[in-house]
Each structure stands twice: as structure tokens, then as C-alpha cells.
C-alpha positions in Angstrom: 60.0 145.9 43.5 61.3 142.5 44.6 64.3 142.7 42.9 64.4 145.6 45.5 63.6 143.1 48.4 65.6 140.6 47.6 69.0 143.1 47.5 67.4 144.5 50.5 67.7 140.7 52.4 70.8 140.1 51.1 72.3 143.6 52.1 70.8 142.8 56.3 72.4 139.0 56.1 75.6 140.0 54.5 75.1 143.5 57.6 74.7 140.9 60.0 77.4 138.6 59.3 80.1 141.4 59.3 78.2 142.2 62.8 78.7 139.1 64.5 82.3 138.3 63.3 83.7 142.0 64.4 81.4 141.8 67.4 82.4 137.5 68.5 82.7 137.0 72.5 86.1 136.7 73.5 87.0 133.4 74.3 87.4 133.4 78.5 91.0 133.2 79.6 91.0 130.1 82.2 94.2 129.6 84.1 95.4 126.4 83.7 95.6 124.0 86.2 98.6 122.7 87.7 99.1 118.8 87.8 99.1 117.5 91.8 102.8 115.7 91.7 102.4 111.8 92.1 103.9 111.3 95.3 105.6 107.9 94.8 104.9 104.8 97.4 106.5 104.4 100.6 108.7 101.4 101.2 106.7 100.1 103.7 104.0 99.8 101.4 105.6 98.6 98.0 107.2 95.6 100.9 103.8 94.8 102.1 102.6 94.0 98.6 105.6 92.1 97.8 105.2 90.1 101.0 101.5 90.0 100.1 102.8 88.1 96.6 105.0 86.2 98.0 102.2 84.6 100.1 100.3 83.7 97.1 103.1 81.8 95.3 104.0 80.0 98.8 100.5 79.0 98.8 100.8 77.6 95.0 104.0 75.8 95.8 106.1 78.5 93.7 108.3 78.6 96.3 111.5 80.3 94.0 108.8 83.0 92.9 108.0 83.8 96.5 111.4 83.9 97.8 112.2 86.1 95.1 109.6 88.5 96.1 109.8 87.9 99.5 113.8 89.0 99.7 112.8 92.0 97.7 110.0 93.0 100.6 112.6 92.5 103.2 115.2 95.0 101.1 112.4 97.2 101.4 111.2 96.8 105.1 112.9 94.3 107.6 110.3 95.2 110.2 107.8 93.0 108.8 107.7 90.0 110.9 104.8 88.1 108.4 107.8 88.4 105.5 110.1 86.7 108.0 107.4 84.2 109.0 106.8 83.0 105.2 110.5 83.0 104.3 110.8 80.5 107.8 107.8 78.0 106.1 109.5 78.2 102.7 112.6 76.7 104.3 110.5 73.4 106.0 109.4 72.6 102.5 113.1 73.3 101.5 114.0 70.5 104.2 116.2 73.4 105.7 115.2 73.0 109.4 118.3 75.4 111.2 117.3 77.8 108.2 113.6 78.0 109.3 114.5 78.2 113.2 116.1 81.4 112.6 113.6 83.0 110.4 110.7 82.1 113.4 113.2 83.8 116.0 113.4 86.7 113.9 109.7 86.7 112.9 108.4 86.8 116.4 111.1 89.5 117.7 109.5 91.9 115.4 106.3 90.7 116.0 105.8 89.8 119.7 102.2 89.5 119.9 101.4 88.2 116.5 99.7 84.5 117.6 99.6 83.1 114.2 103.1 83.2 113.9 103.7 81.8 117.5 101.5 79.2 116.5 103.5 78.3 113.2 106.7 77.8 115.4 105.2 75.9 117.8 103.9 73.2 114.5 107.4 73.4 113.5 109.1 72.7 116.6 106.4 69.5 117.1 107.6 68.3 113.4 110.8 68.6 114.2 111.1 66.2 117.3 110.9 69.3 119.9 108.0 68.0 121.0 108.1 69.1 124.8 109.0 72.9 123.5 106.1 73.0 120.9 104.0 72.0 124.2 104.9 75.4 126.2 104.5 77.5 122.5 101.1 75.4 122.1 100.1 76.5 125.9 101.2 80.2 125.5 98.8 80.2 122.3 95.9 78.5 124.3 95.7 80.9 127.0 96.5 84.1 124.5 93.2 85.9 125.9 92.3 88.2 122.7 93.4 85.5 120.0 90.5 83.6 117.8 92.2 81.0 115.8 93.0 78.4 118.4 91.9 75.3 117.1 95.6 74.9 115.9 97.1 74.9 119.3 93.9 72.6 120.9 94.6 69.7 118.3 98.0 69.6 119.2 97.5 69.6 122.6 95.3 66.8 122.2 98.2 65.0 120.5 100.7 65.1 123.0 97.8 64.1 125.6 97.4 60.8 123.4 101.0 60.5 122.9 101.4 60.5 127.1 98.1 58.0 127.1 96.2 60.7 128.5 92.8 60.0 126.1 90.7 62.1 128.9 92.5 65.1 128.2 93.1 64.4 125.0 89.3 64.3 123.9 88.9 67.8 126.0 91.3 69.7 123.7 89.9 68.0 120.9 86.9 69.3 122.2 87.8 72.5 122.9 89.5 72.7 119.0 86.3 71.9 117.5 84.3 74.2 119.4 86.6 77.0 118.3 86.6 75.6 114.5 83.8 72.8 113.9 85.2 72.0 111.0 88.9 71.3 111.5 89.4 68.4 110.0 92.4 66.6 112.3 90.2 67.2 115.2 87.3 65.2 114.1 89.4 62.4 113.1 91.2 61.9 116.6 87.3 62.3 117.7 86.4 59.9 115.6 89.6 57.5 117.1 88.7 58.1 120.3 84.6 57.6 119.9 85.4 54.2 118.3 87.9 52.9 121.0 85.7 53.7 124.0 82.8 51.9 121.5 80.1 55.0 121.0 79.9 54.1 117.4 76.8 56.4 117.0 79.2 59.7 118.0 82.1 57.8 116.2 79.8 57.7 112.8 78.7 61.0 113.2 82.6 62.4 113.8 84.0 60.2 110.6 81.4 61.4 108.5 82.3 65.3 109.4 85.7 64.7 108.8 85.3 63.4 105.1 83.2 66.3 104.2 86.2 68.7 105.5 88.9 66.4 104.3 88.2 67.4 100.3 87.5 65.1 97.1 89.7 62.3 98.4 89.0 60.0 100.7 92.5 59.9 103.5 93.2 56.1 103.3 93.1 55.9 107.0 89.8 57.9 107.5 88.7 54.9 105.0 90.1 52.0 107.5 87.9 53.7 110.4 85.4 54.0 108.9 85.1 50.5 107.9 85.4 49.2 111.1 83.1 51.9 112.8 80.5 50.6 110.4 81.3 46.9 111.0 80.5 47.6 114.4 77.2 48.6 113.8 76.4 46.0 111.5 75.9 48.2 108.5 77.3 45.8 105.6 76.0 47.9 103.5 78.0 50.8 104.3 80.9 48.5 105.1 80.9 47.8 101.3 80.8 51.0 100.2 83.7 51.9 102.2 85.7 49.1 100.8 84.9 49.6 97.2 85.9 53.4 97.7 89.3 52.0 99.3 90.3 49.8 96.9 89.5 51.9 93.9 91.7 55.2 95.5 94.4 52.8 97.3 94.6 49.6 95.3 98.3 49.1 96.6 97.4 49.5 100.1 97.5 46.6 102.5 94.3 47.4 103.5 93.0 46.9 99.6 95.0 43.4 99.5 92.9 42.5 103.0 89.7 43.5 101.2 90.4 41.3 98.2 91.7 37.9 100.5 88.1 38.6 102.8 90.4 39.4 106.1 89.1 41.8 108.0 91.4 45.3 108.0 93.8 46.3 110.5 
């Protein structure tokens, strides 16, 4: 009997498998799906990140690398007045002045209303003796009224005021710089100047010590010479000292160390 049972099972499993192979599901026949063609870049936009490099190696000093990419972005798209604009501050640093001019022209033909740029020519044209021109560039930027970044324009205002012995309105675009950036650094040191040589020592102080904590690690050897005599002025050997010791140990070849070492007072 259960030799019976047992051919019995074996009979229904070996049944079954012959049932589910001739009886399997079909697998289901999806169509396949065609692959979306890549569309390649535009132009425009493969020149925008080249320009986009090219800032970052200007900004490192690898100025070969950025003109590199820069005259590829141009090849590209020579629409782009911020390509131009770069190429024109490579060329200061190259000591190529004419070079430069052209690339501003350029720059702000494509780019009319582009401020920063406008701004940019006008520090050239100060650096490079055009003083009185920079002055109307400087102006057009002060009175732009939708631009933000005006602190630029203010401080060298201010410069030319002091320049022409105006310190009154000097000290309002000074003013007017910091109030747009508190913390641009060549503003708070003409503050500074201009605190200590009408004597508010107090403001003076409080401008000098601002402009070190925006000026970075180093100590500028004038800030340093300001200092020193803002601090003599109020009596503050202490911080007199300190001053001097920092001085001499950044500039030990400066006049201003050799005063410290003989006891003269610095100029």
C-alpha cells in the first residue's frame, strides 16, 4: 500500500511539472524605448563657462591659463562683454595699457549698462594718469540709479577731492562709500587720515582699527605708521608699543623700523 502512495506522489509531482513547463506565462513583449538624442550645448553656453574659468585663473594670477580660455569663449561668443572685460584686466597686469583700453571700449559697447565694468575702466583710466576722465566714469557710476556696488566709485571720488584739497568733500564720499560697504577697506583708512588730521582721535581709533580687521593677516606698513601716531595722541604708550613691535617685526627695513630703533618719533 505505500509503495502505492509513494508512485502515486511521484506520478502528481512529475504530472505537475510537465504542467507548468507546457503551460509557463509568456514572457510580455514591451517595446523598447527609444533613447532622447543628447542635444549638444549651445555656443553661448560652452563660452560662458569658458569665460566663467577664465575668471577663476585671473583671480589666481594664472593669467596664460585664463587668456587661453578666455580667447576660446570669445571664438565661441563675441557678444560677451564680461569676456572682453577680463581679457582688458589681464592686459594691466601684463603692463599693456593701449591693449587694455581697447578691450574696455569693446567691453562696454556690448554691454552698455553693465556698471561693474564701467566701474573697472574708470580704476584704469585713474591708474593710468587719466585722472579727470576716470572723474566723469566715477560720476556716471555714482548717480547709476539701480546699481548697488558703489563703494568703488565713492572712494575714488573722495580721492580726487583730497587730491584738489577739498577734505570736506572728500570725507562725504568716503562717507557715502562706507555706508554703501562698511567694510571697504581704502575707505576707512582715508577716514582714518582724515579723523587724525582734524584731531578726533577717538573716531580716528575707531576707523584704524576697522581697517586692520578688513585689511587681512598683514598689517599695511602705513596703516601701522597711523596708527602709531593716533595712539600717541592719546597717550596710549601701551598701544603705541604694540604698534611698533608689530612694525618692526613685518617691516624691519622700513624707515619707519630704523626711527623706532634710534627713539625718533615716525614720520
Amino acid at each position: 500500500m505505500r509503495s502505492t502512495l509513494i508512485l502515486l506522489m511521484l506520478t502528481y509531482l512529475l504530472t505537475g511539472c510537465s504542467y507548468f513547463q507546457n503551460n509557463e506565462p509568456a514572457a510580455p513583449n514591451y517595446a523598447k524605448k527609444e533613447k532622447t538624442p543628447i542635444k549638444p550645448r549651445p555656443d553661448k553656453e560652452k563660452a560662458k563657462t569658458l569665460t566663467e574659468l577664465g575668471a577663476a585663473y585671473y583671480q589666481q594670477g594664472k593669467y596664460e591659463y585664463a587668456l587661453e580660455n578666455l580667447q576660446k569663449a570669445t571664438q565661441l561668443d563675441d557678444k560677451n562683454g564680461l569676456t572682453y572685460q577680463i581679457l582688458a584686466l589681464i592686459q594691466i597686469r601684463k603692463s599693456h595699457p593701449e591693449k587694455a583700453r581697447q578691450l574696455f571700449l569693446k567691453a562696454m559697447i556690448l554691454a552698455p549698462e553693465d556698471m561693474n565694468i564701467l566701474t573697472n575702466y574708470a580704476v584704469f583710466l585713474y591708474g593710468n594718469g587719466e585722472k579727470d576722465s576716470a572723474l566723469v566714469e566715477f560720476k556716471k557710476v555714482a548717480s547709476s540709479p539701480f546699481y548697488g556696488n558703489k563703494w568703488t566709485a565713492f572712494t575714488y571720488l573722495g580721492l580726487y577731492d583730497l587730491q584738489n584739497k577739498q577734505q570736506r568733500a572728500a570725507e562725504i564720499n568716503f562717507y557715502k562709500a562706507l555706508r554703501n560697504n562698511p567694510n571697504h577697506a581704502p575707505a576707512l583708512i582715508e577716514m582714518a587720515r582724515i579723523r587724525y588730521a582734524k584731531a578726533e582721535m577717538m573716531s580716528a581709533r575707531g576707523f584704524i582699527e576697522r581697517y586692520f580687521s578688513q585689511a587681512g593677516g598683514t598689517k599695511p606698513l602705513g596703516g601701522l605708521i597711523l596708527a602709531i601716531k593716533i595712539e600717541r595722541s592719546l597717550g596710549d604708550q601701551e598701544m603705541v608699543a604694540e604698534y611698533q613691535l608689530v612694525l618692526m617685526r613685518t617691516y624691519p627695513f622700513s624707515d619707519a623700523a630704523e626711527q623706532i630703533k634710534h627713539n625718533k618719533t615716525v614720520n
